[in-house]
C-alpha positions in Angstrom: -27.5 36.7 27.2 -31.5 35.7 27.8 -33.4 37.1 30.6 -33.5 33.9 32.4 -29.3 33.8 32.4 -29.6 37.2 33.5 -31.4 36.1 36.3 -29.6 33.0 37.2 -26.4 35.3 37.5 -28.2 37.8 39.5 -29.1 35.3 41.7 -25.9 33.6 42.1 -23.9 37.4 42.5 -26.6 38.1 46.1 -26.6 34.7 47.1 -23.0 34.5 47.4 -22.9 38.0 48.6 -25.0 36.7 51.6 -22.5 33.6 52.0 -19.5 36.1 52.0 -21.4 38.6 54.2 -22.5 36.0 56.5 -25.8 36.1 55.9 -26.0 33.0 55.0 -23.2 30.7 57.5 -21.5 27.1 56.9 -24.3 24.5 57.2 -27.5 26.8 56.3 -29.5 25.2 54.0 -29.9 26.6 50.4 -33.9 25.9 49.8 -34.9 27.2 46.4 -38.5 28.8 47.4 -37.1 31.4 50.9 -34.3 32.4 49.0 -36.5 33.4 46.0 -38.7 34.9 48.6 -35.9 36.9 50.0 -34.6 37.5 46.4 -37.7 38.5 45.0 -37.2 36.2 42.1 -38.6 32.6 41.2 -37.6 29.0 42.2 -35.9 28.5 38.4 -32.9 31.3 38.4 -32.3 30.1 42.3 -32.4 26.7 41.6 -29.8 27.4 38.6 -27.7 29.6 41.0 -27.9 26.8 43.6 -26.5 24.5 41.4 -23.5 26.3 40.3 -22.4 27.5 43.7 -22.3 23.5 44.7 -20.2 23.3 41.7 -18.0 25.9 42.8 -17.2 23.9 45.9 -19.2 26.5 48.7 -22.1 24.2 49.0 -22.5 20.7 49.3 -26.2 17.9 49.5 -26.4 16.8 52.6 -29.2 14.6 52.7 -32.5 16.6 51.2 -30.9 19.8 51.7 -28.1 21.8 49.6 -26.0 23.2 52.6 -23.4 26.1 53.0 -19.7 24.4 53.2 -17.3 25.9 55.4 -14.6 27.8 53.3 -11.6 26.7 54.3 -8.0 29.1 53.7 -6.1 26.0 53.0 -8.6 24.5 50.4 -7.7 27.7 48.0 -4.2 27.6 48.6 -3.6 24.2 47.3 -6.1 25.2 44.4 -3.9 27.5 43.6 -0.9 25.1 44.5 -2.0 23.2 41.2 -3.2 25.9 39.0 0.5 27.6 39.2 1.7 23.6 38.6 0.0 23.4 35.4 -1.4 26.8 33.7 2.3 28.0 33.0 3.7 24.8 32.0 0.5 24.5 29.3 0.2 27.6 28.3 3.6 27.9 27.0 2.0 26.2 24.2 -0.1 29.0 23.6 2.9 30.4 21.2 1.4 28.5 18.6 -2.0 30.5 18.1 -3.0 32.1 15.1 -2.3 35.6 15.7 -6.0 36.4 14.6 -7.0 34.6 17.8 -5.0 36.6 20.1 -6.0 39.7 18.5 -9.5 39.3 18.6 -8.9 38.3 22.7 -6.8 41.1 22.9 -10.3 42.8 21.5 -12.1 42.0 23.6 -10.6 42.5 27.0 -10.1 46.1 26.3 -13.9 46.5 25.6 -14.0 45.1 28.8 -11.7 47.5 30.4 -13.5 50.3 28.7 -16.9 49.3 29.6 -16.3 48.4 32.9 -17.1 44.9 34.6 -21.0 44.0 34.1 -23.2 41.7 36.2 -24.5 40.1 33.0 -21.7 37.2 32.9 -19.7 38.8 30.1 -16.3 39.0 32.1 -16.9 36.0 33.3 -16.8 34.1 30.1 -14.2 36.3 28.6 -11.9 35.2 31.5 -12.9 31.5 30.9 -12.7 32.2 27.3 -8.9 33.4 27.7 -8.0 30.7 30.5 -9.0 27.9 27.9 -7.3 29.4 24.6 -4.4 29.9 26.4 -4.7 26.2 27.1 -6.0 24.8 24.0 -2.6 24.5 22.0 -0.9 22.0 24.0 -3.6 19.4 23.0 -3.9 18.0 26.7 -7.7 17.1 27.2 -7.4 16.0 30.5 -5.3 19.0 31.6 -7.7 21.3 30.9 -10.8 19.4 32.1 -8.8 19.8 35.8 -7.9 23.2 35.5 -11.6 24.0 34.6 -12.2 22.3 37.8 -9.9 24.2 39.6 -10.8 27.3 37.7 -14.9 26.9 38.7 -13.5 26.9 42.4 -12.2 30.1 42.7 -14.4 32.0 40.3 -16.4 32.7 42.5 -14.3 36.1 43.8 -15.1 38.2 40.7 -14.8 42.0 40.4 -18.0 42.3 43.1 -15.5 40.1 46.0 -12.5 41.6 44.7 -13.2 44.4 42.5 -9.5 45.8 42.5 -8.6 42.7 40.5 -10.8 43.5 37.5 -8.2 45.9 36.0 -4.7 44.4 37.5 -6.5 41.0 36.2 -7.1 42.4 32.9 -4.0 44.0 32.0 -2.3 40.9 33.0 -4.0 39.3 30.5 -2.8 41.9 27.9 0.7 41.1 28.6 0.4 37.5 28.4 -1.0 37.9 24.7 1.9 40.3 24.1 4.1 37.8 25.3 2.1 35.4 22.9 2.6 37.2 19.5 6.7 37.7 20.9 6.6 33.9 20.7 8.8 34.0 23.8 7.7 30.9 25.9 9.0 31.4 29.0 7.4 35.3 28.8 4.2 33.7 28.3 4.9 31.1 31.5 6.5 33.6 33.5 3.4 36.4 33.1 0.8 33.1 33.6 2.8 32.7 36.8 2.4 36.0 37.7 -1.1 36.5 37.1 -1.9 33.6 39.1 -0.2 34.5 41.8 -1.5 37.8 42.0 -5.3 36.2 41.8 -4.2 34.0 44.8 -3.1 36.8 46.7 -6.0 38.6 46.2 -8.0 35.8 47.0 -6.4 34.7 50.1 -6.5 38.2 51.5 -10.8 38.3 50.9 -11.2 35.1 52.5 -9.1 36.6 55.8 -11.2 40.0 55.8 -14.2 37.4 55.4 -13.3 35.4 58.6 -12.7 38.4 60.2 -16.0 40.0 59.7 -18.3 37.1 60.2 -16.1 36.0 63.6 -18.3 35.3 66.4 
């Protein structure tokens, strides 16, 4: 990863830190130069940052400014609502992958495990990289275009907002590939379920603690 995505991640990990930590509340404005200042860092990584937490759904343009958006509980739980719709139902598909394929995921999630979750984006894309093989063999374009959707909403609690997930998220993954090479469908919907519903879960409990430490 180049310096400048290190950056840009860096800068996207504090500034939703801030958001979570209320540092930064629903309707601040996101303006590229004072958060740089407060950063330390220049306009380009924060302006990169900017953009993909308004593409994660916890900012929004209102009218010159990119503003903080109000996280609402009931916006994640019908996120997840879908997800758990269509990630088992699609992935049940993912029976037909070249066993290669699942063994070099398998690969690299226990690097992962070994090394530990870094700040550099790696367990990020290996987590997007898994989500979208295990959606790739049912062919459905448009299905995975609105899971990645859904997906880029709740990304956003990684290991630094939910850091007992890394490993539970991990080995979950490890079973649903075991499940894979079994070529036992409904092992490989049921453990999607699972895994889903654990990340909600985990997700949904944050978001309380959050509301309860930034209340008035």
């Amino acid at each position: 990863m180049s310096i400048s995505s290190n950056l840009s991640q860096e800068a996207h990990r504090r500034i939703i830190a801030m958001i979570f930590e209320g540092a930064l509340k629903s309707g601040d404005a996101l303006q590229e130069a004072p958060l740089g200042e407060r950063l330390g860092m220049s306009r380009t990584p924060v302006r990169e940052a900017i953009k993909r937490i308004e593409s994660e759904g916890l900012a929004e343009t209102s009218g010159r400014f990119t503003r903080v958006r109000h996280m609402r509980r009931s916006e994640f739980e019908e996120i997840f609502f879908l997800r758990l719709q269509l990630e088992p139902f699609a992935a049940r598909a993912a029976v037909r992958l070249p066993p290669a394929q699942v063994d070099a995921m398998e690969g690299r999630i226990r690097h992962l495990m070994a090394a530990g979750p870094e700040l550099d984006g790696s367990h990020f894309q290996t987590d997007n990289e898994f989500h979208d093989m295990m959606l790739h063999p049912l062919g459905n374009r448009t299905l995975s275009a609105v899971v990645a959707s859904l997906r880029r909403r709740t990304c956003v609690f990684d290991h630094t907002q939910v850091p007992d997930r890394f490993l539970q998220g991990c080995d979950e993954h490890l079973a649903i590939l075991d499940a894979v090479r079994s070529g036992n469908a409904d092992a490989v919907a049921a453990g999607m379920a699972r895994h889903l519903e654990n990340a909600r879960d985990a997700v949904l409990d944050r978001l309380d603690r959050i509301s309860a430490e930034t209340a008035p």
